[in-house]
N, C-alpha and C positions, 0 to 999 in steps of 0.2 A: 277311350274311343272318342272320338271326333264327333259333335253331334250336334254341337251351337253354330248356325250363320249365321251372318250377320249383312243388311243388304243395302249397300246406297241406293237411292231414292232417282235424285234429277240422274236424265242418260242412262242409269245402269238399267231402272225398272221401267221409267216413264220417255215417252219420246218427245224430248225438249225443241225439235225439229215441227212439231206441229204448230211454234210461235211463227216459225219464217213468212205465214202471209203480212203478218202485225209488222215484222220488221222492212218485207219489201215494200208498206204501205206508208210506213213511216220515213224509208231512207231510200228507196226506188232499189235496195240490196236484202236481197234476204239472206247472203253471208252474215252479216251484219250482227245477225243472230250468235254467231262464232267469236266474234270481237267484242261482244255484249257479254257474254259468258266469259269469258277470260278478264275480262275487267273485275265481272263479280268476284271471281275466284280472288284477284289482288286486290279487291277490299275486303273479304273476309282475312285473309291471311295477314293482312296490315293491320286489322282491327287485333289479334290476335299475338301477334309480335309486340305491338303499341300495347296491349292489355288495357285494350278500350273495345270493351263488348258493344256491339251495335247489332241494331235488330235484323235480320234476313234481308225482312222487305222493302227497309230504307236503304241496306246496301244496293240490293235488287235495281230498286228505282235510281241512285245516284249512280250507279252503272251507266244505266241506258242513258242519262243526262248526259254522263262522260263522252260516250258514243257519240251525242248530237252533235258535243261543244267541237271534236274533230272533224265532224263531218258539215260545221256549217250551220245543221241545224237545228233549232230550238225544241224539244222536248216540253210539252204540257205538262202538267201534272193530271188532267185525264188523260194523258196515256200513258203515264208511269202505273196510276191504278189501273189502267188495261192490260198493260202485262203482268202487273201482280194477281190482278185476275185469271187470268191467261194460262196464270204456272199455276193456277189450281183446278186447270180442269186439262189437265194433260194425260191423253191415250198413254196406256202402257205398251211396250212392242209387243208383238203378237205373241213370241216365246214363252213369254214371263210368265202367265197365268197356268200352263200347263205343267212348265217345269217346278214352280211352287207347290203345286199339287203334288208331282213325283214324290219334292223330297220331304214334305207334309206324311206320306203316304208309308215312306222308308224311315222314317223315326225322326228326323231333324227338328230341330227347334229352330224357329225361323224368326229373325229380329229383323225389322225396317230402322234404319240410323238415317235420319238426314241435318246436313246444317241449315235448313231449314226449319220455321217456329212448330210447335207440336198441333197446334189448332190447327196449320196452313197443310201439315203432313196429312193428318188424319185423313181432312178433306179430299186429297190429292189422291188417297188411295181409297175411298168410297167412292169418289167420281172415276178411278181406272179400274173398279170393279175389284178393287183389291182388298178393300178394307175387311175381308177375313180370312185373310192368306195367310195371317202373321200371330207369332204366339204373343208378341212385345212390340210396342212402337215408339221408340225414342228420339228425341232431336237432341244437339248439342248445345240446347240453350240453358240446358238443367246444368252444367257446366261451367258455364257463359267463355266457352272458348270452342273454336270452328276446326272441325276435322281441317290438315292432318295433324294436330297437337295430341298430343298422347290421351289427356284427359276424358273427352268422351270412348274411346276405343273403353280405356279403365273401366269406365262407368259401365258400360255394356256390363262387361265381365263381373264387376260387386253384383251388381242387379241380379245377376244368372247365379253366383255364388261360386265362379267357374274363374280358374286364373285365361289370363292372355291367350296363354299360348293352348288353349282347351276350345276355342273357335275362329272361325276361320271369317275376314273382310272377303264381301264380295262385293269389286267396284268395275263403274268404266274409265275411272282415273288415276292416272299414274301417281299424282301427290297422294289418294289416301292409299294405295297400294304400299307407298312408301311409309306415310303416317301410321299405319296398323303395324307393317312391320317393324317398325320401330318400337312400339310401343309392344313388341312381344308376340302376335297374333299369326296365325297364316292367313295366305293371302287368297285372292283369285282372282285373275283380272277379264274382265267381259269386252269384247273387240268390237264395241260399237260403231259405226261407221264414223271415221275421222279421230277414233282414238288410238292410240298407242302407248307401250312403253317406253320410261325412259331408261335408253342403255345403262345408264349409269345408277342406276336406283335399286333396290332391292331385290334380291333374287326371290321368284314367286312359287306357291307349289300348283298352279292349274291356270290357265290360258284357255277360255273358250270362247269360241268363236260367237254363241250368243249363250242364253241362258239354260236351254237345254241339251247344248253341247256340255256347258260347265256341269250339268245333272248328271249325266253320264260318262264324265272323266271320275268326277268324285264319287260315284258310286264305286267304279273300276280301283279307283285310289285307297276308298275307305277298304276294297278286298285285299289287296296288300299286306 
């Protein structure tokens, strides 16, 4: 029986949307925030291809540079530490604490995976009031390779004692949706505002609209 999650962190749990006043102060765009995030994603996954591990925060921060250098304008390095600040005192969406509770409540064993550093994780989820929501809290730096590469999925599952395919990725993003399933796993993807799937990518077993929709498919699913 199905009983291990496993939970991304930025977007799935926490609302990365809370930086956009930082960005519309920085760039007069608080999309901006959107373009910064997608840059991150393509330096972790180049760090990762390349097989040159780099740290979160330093990708974090040469993101936002990246952003300025497009946009004209010059990025500090106090406000590169402001938004690495910034991503550690991030609200979780209002769902999340409740439906962790449910599946706490219903037997689940509850893992937090971020590619984010374990110190910066921790924090992130004592300041969303989450820091004892979770049986495990792992980042992929024990690794040193950045979801979606099969390796940390692995790790989850030695840790648990449990193969792949014996827990299930719960993300807001299509790469690790795809990354978990590859590496063996079920999926489930959480429909954050402005995410989606990619047709083309892995077929999933649960689509919820936020995190207590996902509570109660998988409960419905686990009766099956």
């Amino acid at each position: 029986m199905l009983r291990h999650l496993v939970f991304d962190v930025n977007e799935t749990l926490l609302d990365v949307a809370a930086l956009d006043p930082l960005f519309q102060r920085l760039f007069g765009d608080s999309s901006a925030r959107v373009e910064w995030f997608l840059t991150l994603e393509e330096g972790w996954m180049t760090a990762t291809i390349v097989e040159r591990f780099q740290p979160f925060a330093e990708l974090a921060q040469a993101a936002l540079v990246m952003v300025g250098q497009r946009r004209g304008i010059e990025v500090s390095k106090a406000q590169c530490e402001e938004l690495v600040e910034g991503m550690k005192r991030l609200p979780a969406h209002p769902d999340v604490r409740p439906a962790l509770e449910q599946l706490r409540i219903e037997g689940f064993h509850l893992a937090a995976l971020s590619n984010g550093s374990l110190p910066a994780l921790r924090q992130q989820l004592e300041s969303a009031g989450l820091g004892d929501s979770f049986d495990a809290i792992l980042s992929v730096e024990e690794t040193q390779r950045y979801k979606p590469a099969p390796e940390p999925y692995r790790m989850v599952a030695e840790r648990n004692g449990i193969e792949q395919e014996q827990m299930m990725m719960v993300a807001a993003h299509a790469w690790d949706i795809t990354g978990a399933a590859a590496a063996g796993c079920r999926t489930a993807f959480i429909a954050r505002p402005g995410k989606v799937l990619n047709p083309a990518g892995s077929q999933l077993d649960i689509h919820g609209n936020d995190l207590q929709d996902f509570a109660r498919q998988l409960l419905a699913w686990r009766e099956r």
